[in-house]
VEXDREN-2710 file (C-alpha; in Angstrom, 1 decimal):
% VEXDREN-2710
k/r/px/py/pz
1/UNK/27.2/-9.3/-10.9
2/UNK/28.3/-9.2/-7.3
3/UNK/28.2/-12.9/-5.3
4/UNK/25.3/-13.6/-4.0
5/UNK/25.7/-15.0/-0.1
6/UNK/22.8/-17.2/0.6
7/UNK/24.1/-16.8/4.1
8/UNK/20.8/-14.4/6.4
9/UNK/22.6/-11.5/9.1
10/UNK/21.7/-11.6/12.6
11/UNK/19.5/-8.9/12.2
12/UNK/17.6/-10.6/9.2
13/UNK/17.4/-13.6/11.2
14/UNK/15.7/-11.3/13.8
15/UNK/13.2/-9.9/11.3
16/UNK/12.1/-13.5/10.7
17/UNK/11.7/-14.3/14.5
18/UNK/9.9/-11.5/15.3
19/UNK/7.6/-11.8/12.0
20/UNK/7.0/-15.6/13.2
21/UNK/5.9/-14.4/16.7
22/UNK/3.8/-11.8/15.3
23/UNK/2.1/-14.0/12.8
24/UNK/1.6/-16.8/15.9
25/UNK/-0.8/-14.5/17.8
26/UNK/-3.6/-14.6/14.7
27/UNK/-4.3/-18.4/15.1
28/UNK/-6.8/-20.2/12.8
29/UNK/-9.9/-19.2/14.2
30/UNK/-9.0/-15.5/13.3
31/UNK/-8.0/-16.6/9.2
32/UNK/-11.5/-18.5/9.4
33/UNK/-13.0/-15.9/10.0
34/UNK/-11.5/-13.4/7.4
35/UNK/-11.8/-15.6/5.0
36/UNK/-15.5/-16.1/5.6
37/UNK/-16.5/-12.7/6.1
38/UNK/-14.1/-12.0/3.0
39/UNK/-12.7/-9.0/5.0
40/UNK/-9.4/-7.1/5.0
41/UNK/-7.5/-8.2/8.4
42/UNK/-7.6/-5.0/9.8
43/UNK/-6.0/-6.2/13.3
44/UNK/-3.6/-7.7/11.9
45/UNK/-2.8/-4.6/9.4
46/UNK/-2.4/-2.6/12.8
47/UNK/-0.2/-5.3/14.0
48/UNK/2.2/-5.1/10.9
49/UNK/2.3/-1.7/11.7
50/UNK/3.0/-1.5/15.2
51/UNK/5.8/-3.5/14.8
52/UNK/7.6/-1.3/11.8
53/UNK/6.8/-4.2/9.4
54/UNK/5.0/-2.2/6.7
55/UNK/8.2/0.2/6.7
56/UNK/10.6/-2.4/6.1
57/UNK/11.7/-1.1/2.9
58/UNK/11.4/2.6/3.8
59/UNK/14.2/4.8/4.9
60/UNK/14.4/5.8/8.1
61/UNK/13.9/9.6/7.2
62/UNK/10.6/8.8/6.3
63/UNK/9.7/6.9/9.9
64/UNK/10.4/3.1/7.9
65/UNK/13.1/0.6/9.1
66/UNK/15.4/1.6/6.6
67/UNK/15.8/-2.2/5.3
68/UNK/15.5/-3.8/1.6
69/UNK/13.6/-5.5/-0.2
70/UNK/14.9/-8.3/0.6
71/UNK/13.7/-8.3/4.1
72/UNK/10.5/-7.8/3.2
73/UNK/10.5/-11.0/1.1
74/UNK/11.8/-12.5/4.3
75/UNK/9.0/-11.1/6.3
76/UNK/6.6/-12.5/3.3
77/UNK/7.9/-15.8/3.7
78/UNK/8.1/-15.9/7.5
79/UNK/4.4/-14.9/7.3
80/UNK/3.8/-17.6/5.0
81/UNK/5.2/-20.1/6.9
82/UNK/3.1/-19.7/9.9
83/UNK/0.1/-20.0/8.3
84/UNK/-0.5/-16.0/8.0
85/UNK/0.1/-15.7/4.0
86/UNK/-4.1/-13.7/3.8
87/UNK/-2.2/-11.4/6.2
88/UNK/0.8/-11.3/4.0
89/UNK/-1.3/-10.6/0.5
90/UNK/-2.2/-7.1/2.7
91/UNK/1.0/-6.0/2.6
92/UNK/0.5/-5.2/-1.6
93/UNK/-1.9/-2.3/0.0
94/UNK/1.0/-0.2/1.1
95/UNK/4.7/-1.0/0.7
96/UNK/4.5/-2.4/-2.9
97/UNK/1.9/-0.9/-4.6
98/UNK/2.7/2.6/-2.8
99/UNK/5.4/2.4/-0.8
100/UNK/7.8/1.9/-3.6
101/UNK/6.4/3.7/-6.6
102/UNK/6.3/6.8/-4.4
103/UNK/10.3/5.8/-3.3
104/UNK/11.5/5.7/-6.7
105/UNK/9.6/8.3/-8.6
106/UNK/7.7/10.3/-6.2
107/UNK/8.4/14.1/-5.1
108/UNK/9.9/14.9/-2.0
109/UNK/6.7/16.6/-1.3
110/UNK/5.3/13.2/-2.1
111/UNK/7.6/11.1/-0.1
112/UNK/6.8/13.3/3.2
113/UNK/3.3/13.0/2.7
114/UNK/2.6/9.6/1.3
115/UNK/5.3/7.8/3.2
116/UNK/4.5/8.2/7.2
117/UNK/1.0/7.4/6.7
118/UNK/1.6/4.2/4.9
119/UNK/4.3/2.9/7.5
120/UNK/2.3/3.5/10.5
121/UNK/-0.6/2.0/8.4
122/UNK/-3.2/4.7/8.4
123/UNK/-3.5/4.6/5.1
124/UNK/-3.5/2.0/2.1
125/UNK/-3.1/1.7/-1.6
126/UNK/-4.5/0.3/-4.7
127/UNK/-2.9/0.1/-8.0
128/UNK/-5.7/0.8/-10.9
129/UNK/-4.3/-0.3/-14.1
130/UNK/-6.0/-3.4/-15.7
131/UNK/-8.8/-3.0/-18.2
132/UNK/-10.6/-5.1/-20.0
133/UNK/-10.2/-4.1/-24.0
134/UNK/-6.2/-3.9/-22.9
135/UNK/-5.6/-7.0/-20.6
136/UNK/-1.8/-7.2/-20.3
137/UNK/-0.9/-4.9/-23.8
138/UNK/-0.9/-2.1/-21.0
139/UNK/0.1/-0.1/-23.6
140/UNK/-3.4/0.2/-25.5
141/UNK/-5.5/1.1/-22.2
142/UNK/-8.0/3.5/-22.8
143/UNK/-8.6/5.7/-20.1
144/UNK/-7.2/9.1/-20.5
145/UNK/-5.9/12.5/-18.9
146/UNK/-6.1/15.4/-20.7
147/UNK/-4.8/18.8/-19.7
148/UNK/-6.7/21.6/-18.7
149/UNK/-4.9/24.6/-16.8
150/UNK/-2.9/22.9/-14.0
151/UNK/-5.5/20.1/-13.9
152/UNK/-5.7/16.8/-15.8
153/UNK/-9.1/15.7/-15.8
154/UNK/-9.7/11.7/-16.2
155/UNK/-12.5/9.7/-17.9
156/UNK/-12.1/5.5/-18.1
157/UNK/-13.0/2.6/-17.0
158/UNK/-10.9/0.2/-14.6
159/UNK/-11.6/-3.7/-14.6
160/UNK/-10.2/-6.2/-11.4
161/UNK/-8.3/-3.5/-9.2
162/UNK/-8.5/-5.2/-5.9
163/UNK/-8.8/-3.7/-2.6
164/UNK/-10.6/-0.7/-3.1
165/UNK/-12.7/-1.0/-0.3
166/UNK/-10.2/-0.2/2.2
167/UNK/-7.9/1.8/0.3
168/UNK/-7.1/5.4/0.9
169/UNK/-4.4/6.2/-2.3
170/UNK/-5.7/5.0/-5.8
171/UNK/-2.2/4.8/-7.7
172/UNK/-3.6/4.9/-11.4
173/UNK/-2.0/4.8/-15.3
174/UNK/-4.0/6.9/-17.7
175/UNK/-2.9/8.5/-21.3
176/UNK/-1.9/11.8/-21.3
177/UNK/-0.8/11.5/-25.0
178/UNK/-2.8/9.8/-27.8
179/UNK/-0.9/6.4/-29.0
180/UNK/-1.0/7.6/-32.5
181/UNK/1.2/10.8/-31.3
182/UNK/4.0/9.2/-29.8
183/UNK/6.9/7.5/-31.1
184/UNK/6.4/3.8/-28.8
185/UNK/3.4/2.5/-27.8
186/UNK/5.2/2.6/-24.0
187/UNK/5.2/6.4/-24.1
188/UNK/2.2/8.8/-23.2
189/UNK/1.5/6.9/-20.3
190/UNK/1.2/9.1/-16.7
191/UNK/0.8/7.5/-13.2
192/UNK/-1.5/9.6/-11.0
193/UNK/-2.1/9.5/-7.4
194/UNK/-5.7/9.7/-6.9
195/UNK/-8.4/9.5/-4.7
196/UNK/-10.9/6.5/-5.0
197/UNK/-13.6/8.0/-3.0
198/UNK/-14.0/10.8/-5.4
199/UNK/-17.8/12.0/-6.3
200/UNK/-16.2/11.7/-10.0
201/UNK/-15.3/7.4/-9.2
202/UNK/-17.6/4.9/-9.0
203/UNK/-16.8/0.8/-8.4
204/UNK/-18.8/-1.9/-8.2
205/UNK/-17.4/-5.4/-6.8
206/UNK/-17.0/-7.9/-9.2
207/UNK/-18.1/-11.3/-7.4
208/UNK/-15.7/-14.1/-7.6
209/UNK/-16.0/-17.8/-7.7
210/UNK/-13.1/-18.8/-5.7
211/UNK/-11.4/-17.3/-2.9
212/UNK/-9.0/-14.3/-2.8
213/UNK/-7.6/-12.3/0.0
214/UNK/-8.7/-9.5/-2.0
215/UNK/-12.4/-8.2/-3.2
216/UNK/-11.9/-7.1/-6.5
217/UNK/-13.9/-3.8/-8.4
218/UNK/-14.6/-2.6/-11.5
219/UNK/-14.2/1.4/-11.9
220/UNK/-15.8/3.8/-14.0
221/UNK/-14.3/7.6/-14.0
222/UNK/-15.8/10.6/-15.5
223/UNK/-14.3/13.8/-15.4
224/UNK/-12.1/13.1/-12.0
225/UNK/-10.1/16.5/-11.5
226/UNK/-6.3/15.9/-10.7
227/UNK/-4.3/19.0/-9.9
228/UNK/-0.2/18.1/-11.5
229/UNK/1.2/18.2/-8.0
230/UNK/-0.6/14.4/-8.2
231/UNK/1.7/13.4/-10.8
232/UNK/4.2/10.8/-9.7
233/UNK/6.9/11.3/-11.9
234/UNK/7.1/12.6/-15.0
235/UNK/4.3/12.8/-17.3
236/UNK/4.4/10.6/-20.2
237/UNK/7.1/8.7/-18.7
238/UNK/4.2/6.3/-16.4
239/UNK/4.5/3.3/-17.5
240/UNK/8.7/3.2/-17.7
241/UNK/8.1/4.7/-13.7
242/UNK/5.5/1.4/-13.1
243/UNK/8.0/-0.9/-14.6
244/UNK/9.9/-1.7/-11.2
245/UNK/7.0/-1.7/-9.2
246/UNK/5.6/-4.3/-11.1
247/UNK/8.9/-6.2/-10.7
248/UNK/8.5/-6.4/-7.2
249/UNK/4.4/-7.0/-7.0
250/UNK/5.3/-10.3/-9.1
251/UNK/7.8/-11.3/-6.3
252/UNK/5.7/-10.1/-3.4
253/UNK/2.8/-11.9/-5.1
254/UNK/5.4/-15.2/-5.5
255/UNK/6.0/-15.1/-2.0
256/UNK/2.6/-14.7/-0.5
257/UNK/1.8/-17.7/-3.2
258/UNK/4.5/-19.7/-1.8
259/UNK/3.6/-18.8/1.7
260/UNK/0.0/-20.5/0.9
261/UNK/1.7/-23.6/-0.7
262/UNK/4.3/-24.0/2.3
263/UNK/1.4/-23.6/4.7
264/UNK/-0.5/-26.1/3.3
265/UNK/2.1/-28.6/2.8
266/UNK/3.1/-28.7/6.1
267/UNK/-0.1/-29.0/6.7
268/UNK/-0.5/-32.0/4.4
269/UNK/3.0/-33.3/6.3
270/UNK/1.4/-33.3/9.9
271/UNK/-1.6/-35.2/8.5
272/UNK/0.6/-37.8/6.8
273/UNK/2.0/-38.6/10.0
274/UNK/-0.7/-38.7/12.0
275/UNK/-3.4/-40.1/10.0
276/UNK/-3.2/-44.0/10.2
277/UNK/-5.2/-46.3/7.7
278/UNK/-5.0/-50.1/8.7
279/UNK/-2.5/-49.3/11.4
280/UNK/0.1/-47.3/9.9
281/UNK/0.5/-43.6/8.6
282/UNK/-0.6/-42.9/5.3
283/UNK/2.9/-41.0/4.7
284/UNK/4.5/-44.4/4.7
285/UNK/3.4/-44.8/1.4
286/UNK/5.2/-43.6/-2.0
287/UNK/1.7/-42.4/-3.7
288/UNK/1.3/-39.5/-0.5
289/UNK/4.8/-39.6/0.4
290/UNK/6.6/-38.2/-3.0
291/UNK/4.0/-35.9/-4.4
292/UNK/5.3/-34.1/-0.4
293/UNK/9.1/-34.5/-1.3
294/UNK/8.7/-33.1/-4.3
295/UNK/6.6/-30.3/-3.6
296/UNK/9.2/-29.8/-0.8
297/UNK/12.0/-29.8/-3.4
298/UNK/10.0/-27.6/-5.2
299/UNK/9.1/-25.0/-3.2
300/UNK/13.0/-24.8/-1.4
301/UNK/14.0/-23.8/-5.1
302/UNK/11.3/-21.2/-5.3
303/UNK/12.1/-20.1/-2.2
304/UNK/16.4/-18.9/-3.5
305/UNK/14.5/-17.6/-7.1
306/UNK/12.5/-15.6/-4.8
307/UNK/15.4/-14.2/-2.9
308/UNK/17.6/-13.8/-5.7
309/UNK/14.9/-11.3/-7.2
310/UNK/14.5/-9.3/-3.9
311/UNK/18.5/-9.3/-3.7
312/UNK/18.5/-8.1/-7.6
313/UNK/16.2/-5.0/-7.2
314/UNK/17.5/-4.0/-4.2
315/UNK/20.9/-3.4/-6.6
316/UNK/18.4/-2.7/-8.7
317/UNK/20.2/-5.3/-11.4
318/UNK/19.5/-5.2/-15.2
319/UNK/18.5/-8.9/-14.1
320/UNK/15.7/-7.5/-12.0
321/UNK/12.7/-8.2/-14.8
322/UNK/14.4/-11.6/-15.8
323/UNK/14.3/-12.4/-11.9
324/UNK/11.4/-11.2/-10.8
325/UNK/9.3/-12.8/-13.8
326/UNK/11.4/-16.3/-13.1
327/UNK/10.7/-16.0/-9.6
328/UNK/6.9/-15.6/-10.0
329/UNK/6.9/-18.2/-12.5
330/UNK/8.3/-20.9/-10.5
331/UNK/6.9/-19.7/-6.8
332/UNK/3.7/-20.2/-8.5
333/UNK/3.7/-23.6/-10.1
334/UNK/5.5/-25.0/-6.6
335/UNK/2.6/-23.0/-4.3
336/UNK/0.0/-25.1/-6.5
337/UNK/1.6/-28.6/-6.7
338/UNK/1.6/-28.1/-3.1
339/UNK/-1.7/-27.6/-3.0
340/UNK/-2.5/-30.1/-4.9
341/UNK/-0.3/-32.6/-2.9
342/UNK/-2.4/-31.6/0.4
343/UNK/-5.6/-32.0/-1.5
344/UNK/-4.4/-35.4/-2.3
345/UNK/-3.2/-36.1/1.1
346/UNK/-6.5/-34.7/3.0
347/UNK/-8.4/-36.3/0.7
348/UNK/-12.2/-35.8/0.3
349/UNK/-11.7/-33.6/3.7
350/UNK/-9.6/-31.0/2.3
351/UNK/-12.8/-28.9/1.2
352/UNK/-13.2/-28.6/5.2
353/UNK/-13.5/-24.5/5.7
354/UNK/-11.8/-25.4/9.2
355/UNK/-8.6/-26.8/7.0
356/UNK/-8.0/-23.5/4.7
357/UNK/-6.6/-25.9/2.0
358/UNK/-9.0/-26.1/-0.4
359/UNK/-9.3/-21.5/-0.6
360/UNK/-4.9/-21.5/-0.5
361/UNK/-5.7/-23.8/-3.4
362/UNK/-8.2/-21.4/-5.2
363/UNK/-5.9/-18.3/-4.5
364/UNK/-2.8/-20.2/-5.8
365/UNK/-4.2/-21.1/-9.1
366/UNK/-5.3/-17.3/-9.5
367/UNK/-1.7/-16.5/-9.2
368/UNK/-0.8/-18.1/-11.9
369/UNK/-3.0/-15.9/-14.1
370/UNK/-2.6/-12.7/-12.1
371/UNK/-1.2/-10.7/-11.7
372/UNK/0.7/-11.8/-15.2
373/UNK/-0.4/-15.1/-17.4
374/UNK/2.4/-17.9/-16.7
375/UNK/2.4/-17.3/-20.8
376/UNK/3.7/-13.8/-21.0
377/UNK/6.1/-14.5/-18.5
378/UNK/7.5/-17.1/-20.9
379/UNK/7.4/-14.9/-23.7
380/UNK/9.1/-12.4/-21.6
381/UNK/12.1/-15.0/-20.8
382/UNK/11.6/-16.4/-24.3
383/UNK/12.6/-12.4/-25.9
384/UNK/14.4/-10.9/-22.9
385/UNK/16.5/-13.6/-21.4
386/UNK/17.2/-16.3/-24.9
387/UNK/17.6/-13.6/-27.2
388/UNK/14.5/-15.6/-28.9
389/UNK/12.5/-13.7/-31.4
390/UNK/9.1/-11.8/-30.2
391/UNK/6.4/-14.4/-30.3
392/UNK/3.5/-12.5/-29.2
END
């Protein structure tokens, strides 16, 4: 594999200037509010979009900035670190979830309609995969699309697809060939571009107990008509075409996690030095004082995991699954024992709405589950990376 240089270009450097400044003008007051009102940030959405954010990794022919992914991690990050990461989950509602499956597998046809409208951010996506009898065996979903004519008509049901109130594009994953017809469970699988407003779609929020950036739906379809020009790729061939886009969700997921837990950490950093207890700050003491250096330590080493995936898809690396899922892995566990250290470090205040520590630590914990289990990743590394034999 080609040398990595940890070393960031001027015009990378840029990118994360310009992201900081953006991110400054949304103080906390705005977050408050979104995350009380459980809202998409629209304003801020527009902002990301004004200033060619959402169109990092788009080429230039398409009206994006013509970058990588790896700038887009860097605009994650930069996000994350001022305090911004809710604004930074949005970006999953265009550039990952449609931005780069239509890239990589769509049309040109595709590419010319899909691809202005999601950098200039009138229109988002959701990606409507999950059910409940499958979980993560993808493979046995049960919703299906069968053939009539130039038409595939859908019927299914869709459990924790997230952000379908605002979204525009439904990117979903139906079988167009019976599992007992084809010759790995992987095959038979088609990825449709679909719209969720449909008289043939229904959702219903599912409520949740903690907080996420997201609301989240469950989706019931009965004979939703799709003519084949809403293929995106080749049919049968979905779920080998999702593949890479779920690469990158797991990074861009990492990040915004890691944005949460560096947030809150420095967070936690400023109150240990301010915050005096019998005349001295409570950061001069070991029991607040390492559970921060190591979260710090932690995090810097999610952080170059987290880069080194962005850097591998963009050569699109045979590494780019091992990295990605590595990546996630670790940018998750750092984001919550960051979390966990500002808890500590706020004590019984951290709950404080004000604060945003206590709903960074929620939506960190969640990551670790979604949007893969910290477990499959391991079998993933366990099979894919050790050679190790399948253990699931």
């Amino acid at each position: 594999m080609q040398a990595m240089d940890f070393g960031l270009t001027e015009n990378q450097r840029e990118l994360q200037n310009d992201t900081r400044e953006l991110a400054a003008e949304y103080d906390d007051a705005y977050w408050r509010e979104v995350r009380t009102d459980r809202r998409f940030p629209d304003e801020f959405y527009g902002s990301l979009a004004d200033a060619g954010l959402l169109g990092i990794a788009v080429p230039k022919e398409y009206g994006g900035e013509g970058h990588g992914i790896s700038e887009l991690v860097l605009a994650l990050e930069s996000l994350g670190e001022a305090g911004a990461w809710i604004g930074a989950i949005s970006v999953l509602a265009g550039p990952v979830f449609g931005g780069h499956s239509v890239l990589e597998h769509g049309s040109e046809r595709q590419r010319e309609r899909y691809l202005p409208s999601l950098v200039d951010g009138t229109e988002t996506w959701a990606l409507a995969v999950t059910e409940a009898d499958a979980g993560l065996n993808t493979a046995r979903i049960s919703t299906t699309a069968r053939r009539e004519g130039d038409e595939f008509v859908i019927d299914g049901t869709k459990q924790f697809i997230s952000g379908l109130d605002h979204a525009d594009q439904m990117l979903l994953l139906a079988r167009t060939t019976p599992l007992d017809e084809v010759n790995s469970p992987l095959e038979g699988l088609t990825l449709f571009v679909t719209n969720p407003d449909a008289d043939a779609v229904d959702y219903d929020e599912i409520p949740l107990d903690i907080y996420y950036p997201e609301r989240t739906y469950e989706i019931e379809i009965e004979g939703l008509r799709v003519p084949e020009t809403q293929v995106l790729g080749v049919v049968d061939q979905g779920l080998h075409h999702l593949l890479p886009t779920l690469n990158l969700e797991r990074v861009a997921i990492g990040t915004c996690s890691w944005g949460a837990g560096r947030s809150s950490l420095d967070a936690a950093i400023t109150r240990a030095r301010d915050r005096e207890v019998w005349s001295e700050p409570i950061g001069g003491h070991q029991a607040i004082q390492h559970p921060l250096a190591d979260a710090h330590a932690d995090l810097e080493t999610a952080r170059l995991a987290l880069r080194k995936a962005a850097w591998c898809i963009d050569r699109t690396s045979k590494e780019s699954g091992e990295t990605a899922n590595v990546a996630n892995l670790k940018a998750c566990e750092s984001a919550w024992n960051a979390c966990e250290a500002a808890m500590v470090t706020f004590g019984g205040t951290s709950v404080a709405a004000e604060l945003g520590i206590a709903a960074a630590w929620g939506f960190v914990r969640h990551t670790r589950s979604v949007p893969v289990s910290e477990q499959m990743i391991r079998n993933f590394i366990g099979q894919h990376a050790l050679d190790l034999p399948r253990s699931y």
